[in-house]
C-alpha positions as CSV (number, residue, x, y, z in Angstrom):
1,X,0.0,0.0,0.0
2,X,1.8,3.7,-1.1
3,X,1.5,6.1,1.3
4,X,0.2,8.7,-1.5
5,X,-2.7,6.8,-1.4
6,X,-3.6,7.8,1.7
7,X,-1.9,11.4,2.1
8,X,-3.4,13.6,-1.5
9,X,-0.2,14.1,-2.2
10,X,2.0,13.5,1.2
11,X,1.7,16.5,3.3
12,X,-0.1,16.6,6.1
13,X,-3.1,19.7,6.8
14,X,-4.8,20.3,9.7
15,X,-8.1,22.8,8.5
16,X,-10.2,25.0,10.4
17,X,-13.3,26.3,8.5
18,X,-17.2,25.7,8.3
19,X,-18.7,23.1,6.2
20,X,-22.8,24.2,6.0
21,X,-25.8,22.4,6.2
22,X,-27.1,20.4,3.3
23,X,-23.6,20.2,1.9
24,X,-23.0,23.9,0.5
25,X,-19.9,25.0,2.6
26,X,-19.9,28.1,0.8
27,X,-23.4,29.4,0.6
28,X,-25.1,28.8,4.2
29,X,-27.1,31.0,5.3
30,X,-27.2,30.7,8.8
31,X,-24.2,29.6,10.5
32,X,-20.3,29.6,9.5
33,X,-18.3,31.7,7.6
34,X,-17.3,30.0,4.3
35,X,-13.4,29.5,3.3
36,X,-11.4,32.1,1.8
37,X,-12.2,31.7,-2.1
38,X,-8.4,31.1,-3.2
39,X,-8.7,28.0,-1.0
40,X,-10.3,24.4,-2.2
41,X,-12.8,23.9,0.9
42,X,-11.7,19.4,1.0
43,X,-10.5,18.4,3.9
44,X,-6.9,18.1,4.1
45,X,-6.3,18.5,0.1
46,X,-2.6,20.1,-1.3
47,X,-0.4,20.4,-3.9
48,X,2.9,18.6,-2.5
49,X,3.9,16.1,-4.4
50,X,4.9,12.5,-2.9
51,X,7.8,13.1,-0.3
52,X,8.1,16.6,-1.3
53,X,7.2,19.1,1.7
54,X,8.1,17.6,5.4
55,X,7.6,18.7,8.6
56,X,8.8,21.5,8.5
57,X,7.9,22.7,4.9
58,X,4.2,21.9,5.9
59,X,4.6,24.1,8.8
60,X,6.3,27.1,7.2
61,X,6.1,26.7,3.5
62,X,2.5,28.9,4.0
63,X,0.8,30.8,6.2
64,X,-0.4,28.4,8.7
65,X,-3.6,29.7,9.5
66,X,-6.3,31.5,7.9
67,X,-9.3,33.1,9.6
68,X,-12.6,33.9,7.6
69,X,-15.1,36.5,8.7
70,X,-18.4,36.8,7.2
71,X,-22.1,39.1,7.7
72,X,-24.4,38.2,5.8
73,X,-28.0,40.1,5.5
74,X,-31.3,37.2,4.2
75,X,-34.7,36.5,4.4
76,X,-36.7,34.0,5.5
77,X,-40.0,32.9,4.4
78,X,-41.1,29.9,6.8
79,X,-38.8,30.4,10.2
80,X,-40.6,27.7,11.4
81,X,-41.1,25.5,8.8
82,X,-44.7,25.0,9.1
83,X,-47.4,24.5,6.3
84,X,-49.8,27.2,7.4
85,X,-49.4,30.8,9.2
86,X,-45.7,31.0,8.3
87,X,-43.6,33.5,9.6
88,X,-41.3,35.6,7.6
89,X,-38.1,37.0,9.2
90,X,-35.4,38.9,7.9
91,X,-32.0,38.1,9.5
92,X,-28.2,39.2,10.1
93,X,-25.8,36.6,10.5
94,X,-22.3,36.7,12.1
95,X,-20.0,34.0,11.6
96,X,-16.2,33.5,11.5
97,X,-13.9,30.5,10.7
98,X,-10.3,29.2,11.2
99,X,-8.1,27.2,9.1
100,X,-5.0,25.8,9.6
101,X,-2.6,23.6,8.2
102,X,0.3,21.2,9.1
103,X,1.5,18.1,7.6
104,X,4.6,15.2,7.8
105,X,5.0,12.8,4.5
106,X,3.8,9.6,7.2
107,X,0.8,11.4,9.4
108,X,-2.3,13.8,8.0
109,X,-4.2,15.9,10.4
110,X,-7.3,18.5,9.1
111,X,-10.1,20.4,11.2
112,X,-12.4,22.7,10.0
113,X,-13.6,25.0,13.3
114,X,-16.2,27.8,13.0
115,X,-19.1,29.4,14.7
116,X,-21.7,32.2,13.7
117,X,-24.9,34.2,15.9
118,X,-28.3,34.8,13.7
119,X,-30.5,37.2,14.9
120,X,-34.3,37.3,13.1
121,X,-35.8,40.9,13.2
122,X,-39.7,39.4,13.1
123,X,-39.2,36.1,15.2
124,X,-41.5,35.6,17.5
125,X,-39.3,34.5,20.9
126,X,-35.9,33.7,20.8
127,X,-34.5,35.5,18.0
128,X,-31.0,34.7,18.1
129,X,-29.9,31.4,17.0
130,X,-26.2,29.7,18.1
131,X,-24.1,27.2,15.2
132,X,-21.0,25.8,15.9
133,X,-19.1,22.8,13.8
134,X,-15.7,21.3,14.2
135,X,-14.5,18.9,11.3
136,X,-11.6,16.8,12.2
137,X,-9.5,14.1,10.2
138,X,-6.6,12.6,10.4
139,X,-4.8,9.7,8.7
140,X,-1.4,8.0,9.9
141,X,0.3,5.3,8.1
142,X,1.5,3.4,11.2
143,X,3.4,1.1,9.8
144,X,3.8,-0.1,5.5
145,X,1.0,-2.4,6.5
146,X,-1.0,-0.2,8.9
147,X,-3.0,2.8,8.7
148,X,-5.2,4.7,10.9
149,X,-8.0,6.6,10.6
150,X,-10.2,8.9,12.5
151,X,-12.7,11.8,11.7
152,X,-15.6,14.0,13.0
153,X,-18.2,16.1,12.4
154,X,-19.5,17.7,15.9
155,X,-21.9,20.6,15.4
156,X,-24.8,22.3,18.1
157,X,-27.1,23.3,15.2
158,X,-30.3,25.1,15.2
159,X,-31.7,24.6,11.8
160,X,-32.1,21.2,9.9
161,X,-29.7,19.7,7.9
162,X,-30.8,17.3,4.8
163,X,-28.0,15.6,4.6
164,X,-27.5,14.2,8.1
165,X,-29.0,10.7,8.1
166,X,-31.9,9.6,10.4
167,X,-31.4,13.8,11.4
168,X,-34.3,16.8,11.5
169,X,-36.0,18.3,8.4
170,X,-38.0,20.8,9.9
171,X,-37.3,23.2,12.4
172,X,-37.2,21.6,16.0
173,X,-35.0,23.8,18.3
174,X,-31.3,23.4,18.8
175,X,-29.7,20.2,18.6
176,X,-26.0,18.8,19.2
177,X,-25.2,15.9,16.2
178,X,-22.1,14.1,15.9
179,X,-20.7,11.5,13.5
180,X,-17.2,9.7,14.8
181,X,-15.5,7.5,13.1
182,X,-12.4,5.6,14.1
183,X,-11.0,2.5,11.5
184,X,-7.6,0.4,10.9
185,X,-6.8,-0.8,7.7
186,X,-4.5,-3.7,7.3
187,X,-2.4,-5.0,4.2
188,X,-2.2,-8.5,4.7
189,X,-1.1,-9.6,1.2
190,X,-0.8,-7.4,-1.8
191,X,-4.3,-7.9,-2.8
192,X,-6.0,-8.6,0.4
193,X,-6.3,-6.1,2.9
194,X,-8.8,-5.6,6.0
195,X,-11.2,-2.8,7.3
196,X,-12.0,-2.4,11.0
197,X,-14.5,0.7,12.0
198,X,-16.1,2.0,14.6
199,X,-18.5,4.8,14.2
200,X,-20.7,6.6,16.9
201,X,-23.3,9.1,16.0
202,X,-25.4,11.0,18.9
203,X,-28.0,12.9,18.9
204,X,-29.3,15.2,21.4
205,X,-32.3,18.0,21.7
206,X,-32.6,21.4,23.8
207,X,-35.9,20.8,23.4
208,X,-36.5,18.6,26.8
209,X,-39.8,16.9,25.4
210,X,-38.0,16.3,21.6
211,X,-34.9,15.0,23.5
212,X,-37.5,12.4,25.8
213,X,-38.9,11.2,22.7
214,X,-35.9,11.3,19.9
215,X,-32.3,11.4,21.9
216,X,-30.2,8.5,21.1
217,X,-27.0,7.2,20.4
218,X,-26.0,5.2,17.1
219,X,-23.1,2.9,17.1
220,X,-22.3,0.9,13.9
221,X,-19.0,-1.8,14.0
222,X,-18.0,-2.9,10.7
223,X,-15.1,-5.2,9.2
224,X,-14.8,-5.3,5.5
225,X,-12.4,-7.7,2.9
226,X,-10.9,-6.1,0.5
227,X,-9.8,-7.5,-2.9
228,X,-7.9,-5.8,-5.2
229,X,-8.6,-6.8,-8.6
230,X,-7.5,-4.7,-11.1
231,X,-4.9,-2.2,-10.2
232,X,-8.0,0.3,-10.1
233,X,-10.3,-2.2,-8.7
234,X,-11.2,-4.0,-5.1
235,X,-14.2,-5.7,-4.0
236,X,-15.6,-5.3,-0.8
237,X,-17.1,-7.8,1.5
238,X,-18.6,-6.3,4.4
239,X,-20.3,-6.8,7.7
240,X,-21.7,-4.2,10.4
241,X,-23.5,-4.2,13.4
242,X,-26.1,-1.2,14.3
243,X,-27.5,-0.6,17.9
244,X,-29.4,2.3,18.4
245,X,-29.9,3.4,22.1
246,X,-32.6,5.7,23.4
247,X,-31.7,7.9,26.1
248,X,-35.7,7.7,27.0
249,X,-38.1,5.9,25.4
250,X,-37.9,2.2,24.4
251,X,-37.4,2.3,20.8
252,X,-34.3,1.1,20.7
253,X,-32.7,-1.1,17.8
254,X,-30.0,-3.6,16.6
255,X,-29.6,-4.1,13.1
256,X,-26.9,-6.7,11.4
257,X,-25.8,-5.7,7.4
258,X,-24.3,-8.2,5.0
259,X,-22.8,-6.2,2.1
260,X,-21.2,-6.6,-1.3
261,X,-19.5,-4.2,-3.2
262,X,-16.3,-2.3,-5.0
263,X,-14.6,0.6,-4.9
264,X,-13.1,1.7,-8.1
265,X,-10.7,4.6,-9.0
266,X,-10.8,5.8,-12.4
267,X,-7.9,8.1,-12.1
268,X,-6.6,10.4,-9.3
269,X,-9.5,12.6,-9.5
270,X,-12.3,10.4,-10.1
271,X,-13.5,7.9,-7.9
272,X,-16.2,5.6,-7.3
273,X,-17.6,3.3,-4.6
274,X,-20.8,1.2,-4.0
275,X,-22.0,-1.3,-1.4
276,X,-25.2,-3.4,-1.9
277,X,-27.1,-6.3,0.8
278,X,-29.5,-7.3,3.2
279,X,-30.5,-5.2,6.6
280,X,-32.0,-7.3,9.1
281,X,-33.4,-5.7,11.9
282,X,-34.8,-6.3,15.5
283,X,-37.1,-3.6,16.8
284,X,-38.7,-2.6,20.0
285,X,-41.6,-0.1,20.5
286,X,-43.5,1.2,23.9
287,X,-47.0,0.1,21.5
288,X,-46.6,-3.2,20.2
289,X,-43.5,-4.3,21.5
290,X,-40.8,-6.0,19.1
291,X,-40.9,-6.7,15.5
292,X,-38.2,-7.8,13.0
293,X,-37.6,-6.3,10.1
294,X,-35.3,-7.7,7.1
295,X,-35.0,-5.5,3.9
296,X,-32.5,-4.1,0.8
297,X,-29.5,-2.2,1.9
298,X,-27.8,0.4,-0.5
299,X,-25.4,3.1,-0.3
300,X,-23.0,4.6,-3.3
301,X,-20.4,7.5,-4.1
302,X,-18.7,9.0,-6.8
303,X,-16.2,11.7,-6.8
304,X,-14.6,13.9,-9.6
305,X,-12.5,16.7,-10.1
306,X,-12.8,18.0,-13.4
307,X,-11.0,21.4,-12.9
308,X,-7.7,22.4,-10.0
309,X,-10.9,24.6,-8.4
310,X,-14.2,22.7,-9.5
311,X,-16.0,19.4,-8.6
312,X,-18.9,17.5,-8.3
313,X,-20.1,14.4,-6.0
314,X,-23.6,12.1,-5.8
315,X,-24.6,10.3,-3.0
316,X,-27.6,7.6,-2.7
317,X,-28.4,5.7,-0.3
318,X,-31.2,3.1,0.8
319,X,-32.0,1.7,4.4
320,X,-33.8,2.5,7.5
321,X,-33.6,5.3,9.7
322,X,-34.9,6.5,12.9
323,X,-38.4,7.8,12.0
324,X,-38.5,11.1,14.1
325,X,-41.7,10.3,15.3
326,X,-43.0,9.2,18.2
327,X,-43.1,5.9,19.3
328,X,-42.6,4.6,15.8
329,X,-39.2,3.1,15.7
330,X,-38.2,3.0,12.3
331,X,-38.9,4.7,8.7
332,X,-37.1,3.1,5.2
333,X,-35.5,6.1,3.3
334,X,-34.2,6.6,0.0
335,X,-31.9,9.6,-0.2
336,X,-29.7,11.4,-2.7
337,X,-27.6,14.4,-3.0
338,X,-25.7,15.8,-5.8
339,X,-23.3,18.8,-5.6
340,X,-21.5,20.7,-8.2
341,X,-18.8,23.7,-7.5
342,X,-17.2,25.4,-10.6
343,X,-14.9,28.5,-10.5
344,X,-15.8,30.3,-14.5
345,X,-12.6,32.5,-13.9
346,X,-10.2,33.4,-11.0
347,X,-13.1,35.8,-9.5
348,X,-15.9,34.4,-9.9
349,X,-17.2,30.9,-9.2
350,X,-20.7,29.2,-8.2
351,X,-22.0,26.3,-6.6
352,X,-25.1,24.2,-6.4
353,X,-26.8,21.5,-4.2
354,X,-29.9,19.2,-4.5
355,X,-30.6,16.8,-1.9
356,X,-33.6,14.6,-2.0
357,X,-35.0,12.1,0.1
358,X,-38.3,9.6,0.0
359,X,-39.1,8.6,3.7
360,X,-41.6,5.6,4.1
361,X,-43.5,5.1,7.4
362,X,-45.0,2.0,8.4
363,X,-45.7,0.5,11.6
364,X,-48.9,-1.4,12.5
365,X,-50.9,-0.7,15.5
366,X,-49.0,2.6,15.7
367,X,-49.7,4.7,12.7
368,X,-51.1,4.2,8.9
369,X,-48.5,4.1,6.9
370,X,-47.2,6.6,4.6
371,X,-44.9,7.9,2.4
372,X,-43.2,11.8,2.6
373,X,-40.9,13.6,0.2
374,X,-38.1,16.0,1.2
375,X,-36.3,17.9,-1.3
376,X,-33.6,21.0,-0.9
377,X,-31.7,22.9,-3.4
378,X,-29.1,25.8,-2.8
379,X,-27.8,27.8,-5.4
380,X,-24.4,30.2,-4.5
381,X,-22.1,32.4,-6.5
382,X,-19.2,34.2,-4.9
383,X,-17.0,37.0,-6.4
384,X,-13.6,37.4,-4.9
385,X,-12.5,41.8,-4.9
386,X,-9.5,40.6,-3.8
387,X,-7.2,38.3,-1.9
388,X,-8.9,39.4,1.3
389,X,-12.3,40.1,0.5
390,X,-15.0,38.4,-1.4
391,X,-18.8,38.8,-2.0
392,X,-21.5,36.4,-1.9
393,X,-24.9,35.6,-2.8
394,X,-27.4,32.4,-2.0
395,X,-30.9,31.1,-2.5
396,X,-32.3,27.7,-0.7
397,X,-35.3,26.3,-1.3
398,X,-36.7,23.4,0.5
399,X,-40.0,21.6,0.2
400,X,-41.9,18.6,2.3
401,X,-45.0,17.0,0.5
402,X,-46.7,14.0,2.4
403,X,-50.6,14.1,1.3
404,X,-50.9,11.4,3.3
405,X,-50.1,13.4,6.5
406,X,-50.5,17.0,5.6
407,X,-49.8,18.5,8.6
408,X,-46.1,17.5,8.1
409,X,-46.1,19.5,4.7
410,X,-44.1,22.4,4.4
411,X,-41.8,24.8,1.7
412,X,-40.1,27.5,2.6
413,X,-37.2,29.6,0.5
414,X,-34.4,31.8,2.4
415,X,-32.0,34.6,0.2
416,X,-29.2,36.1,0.9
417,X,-26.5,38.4,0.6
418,X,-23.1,38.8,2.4
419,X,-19.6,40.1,2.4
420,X,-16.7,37.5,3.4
421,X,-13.3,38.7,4.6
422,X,-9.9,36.5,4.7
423,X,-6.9,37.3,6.8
């Protein structure tokens, strides 16, 4: 296994800046101040070239770190996300981030850190809302044979996110989310190698009645084969274990996977990965006590660069989810989200979003079943003055239709202006 594989080049980063809900870093509204236009917002991507740049070159070869500053000035349509008597609000937001970077040829470290205040002019009660999200990864290649992985995501949010799985998508009242992720992979032969992960996700409400009802902790343990057959080529088989704990109510969950799948690079810039099995499932609910539940299981990813500052991902993804209701354990979910950023010249450059998801609720002797559709789309373009100041503008749009259950329904469309400064 080269270490290039694993190290974008062989220099080590350590970032500090604010990724934004539903997946547009650059063009949230609400909460963090996006990164400074000159720099590519991917974790712990550089230019260093394999065993170019050590220690100290990754220390002192640039400015180690950068801080980002942002207002912005938007308007709200639906505050509270509801289908009848919205509330329209303009806002201010305040937000600032800090990036930094280091780097050794054998050990990656990035962390994006950032924070911003909102304050809504025609809100009824609290009018100020709080965001705060660190992104941490790190990657070090313990021995030829051995690397080590760990990241994180660890936000206290107040609006919802789309792209957070078995998460919000309406307004609900602060929340703390975090998605953890520790894993060793092994090269046993040169084409066989071993994944071991551990991942822990919590969730947690202000909101004391939301938190009795929906606060939990998801744990998933996975170990995954790897073959490597083509050069550009592995299959995957995989296995993970899922229990879902409660802090309150009894709705708690273990689910087993068995997966297939590949992961296949077509070059350095474009990659692709799937995973496709069975979820089983054993459920148990306050109402009609345990149930087992065996079903598809799908999840894919593809990556490419086609320019040095432009790129597009999609991400699908089939299974069950906590259902955000009460007293129903579960809801099966399709999702998807595609993202495109593209700079046209050194000044100017846009981005857009789509996320969509199909939730499916069915649990008897609890609720009638049906189905509900989410979908978001963000649009962004930014235009740098100069190398210290830029200016942006941003539209979201997000709609929930579920005839079915209509009181669930909801659209609701924020715009917004701002001014970004880099230092």
């Amino acid at each position: 296994m080269k270490i290039d594989r694993f190290f974008h080049g062989g220099a080590l980063a350590l970032v500090l800046t604010f990724v934004a809900p539903g997946g547009l870093l650059a063009q949230n509204p609400y909460s963090v101040a996006p990164p400074p236009a000159d720099i590519d917002p991917g974790i712990g991507e550089n230019t260093t070239g394999p065993g170019e740049g050590g220690l100290d070159a990754g220390i002192f070869a640039q400015k180690p770190f950068v801080l980002t500053l942002a207002v912005r000035e938007g308007y709200d349509d639906n505050v509270f996300t509801t289908r009848t008597n919205k509330t329209a609000s303009w806002y201010t937001n305040f937000a600032a981030g800090l990036r930094y970077d280091f780097g050794s040829p054998r050990f990656q470290l990035s962390a994006n850190l950032g924070g911003g205040v909102t304050y809504y002019y025609s809100r009824p009660g609290d009018r100020t809302d709080l965001n705060g999200e660190l992104r941490l990864s790190a990657v070090y290649l313990a021995t030829p044979r051995l690397t080590l992985n760990f990241s994180t995501r660890t936000a206290y949010l107040a609006q919802p996110d789309l792209t957070i799985v078995g998460g919000t998508n309406r307004t609900n009242g602060d929340y703390f989310y975090s998605n953890t992720s520790l894993s060793a992979a092994y090269q046993w032969a040169e084409k066989f190698s071993t994944v071991t992960a551990y991942n822990i996700t919590p969730f947690y409400y202000v909101d004391d009645d939301l938190n009795d009802s929906q606060g939990r902790v998801e744990q998933t343990i996975s170990q995954s084969f790897r073959f490597l057959w083509k050069p550009k080529t592995t299959f995957v088989l995989e296995y993970r274990a899922n229990p879902v704990t409660y802090f309150y109510t009894d709705l708690d969950s273990f689910g087993n996977y068995g997966l297939v799948g590949f992961d296949q690079v077509f070059n350095p810039r474009f990659t692709w990965t799937a995973r496709l099995g069975v979820e089983q499932r054993f459920n148990n609910n306050p109402v009609d006590g345990q149930s087992v539940y065996v079903g598809p299981y799908g999840q894919t990813s593809l990556r490419y660069q086609f320019g040095p500052a432009s790129s597009l991902f999609w991400n699908a993804r089939y299974g069950t989810e906590a259902s955000g209701l009460n007293d129903v354990t579960q809801r099966q979910t399709f999702r998807t989200g595609f993202g495109v950023s593209h700079a046209f010249t050194q000044r100017i450059s846009a981005t857009l979003n789509s996320d969509f998801a199909v939730n499916y609720y069915d649990q008897a002797d609890v609720i009638s079943s049906f189905y509900e559709t989410i979908w978001g789309i963000s649009l962004g373009l930014n235009f740098k003055v100069n190398r210290f100041v830029s200016l942006s503008a941003g539209y979201q749009f997000t709609a929930d239709i579920a005839p079915e259950a209509p009181e669930r329904e909801y659209t609701r469309n924020v715009v917004f202006v701002g001014a970004n400064f880099t230092f």
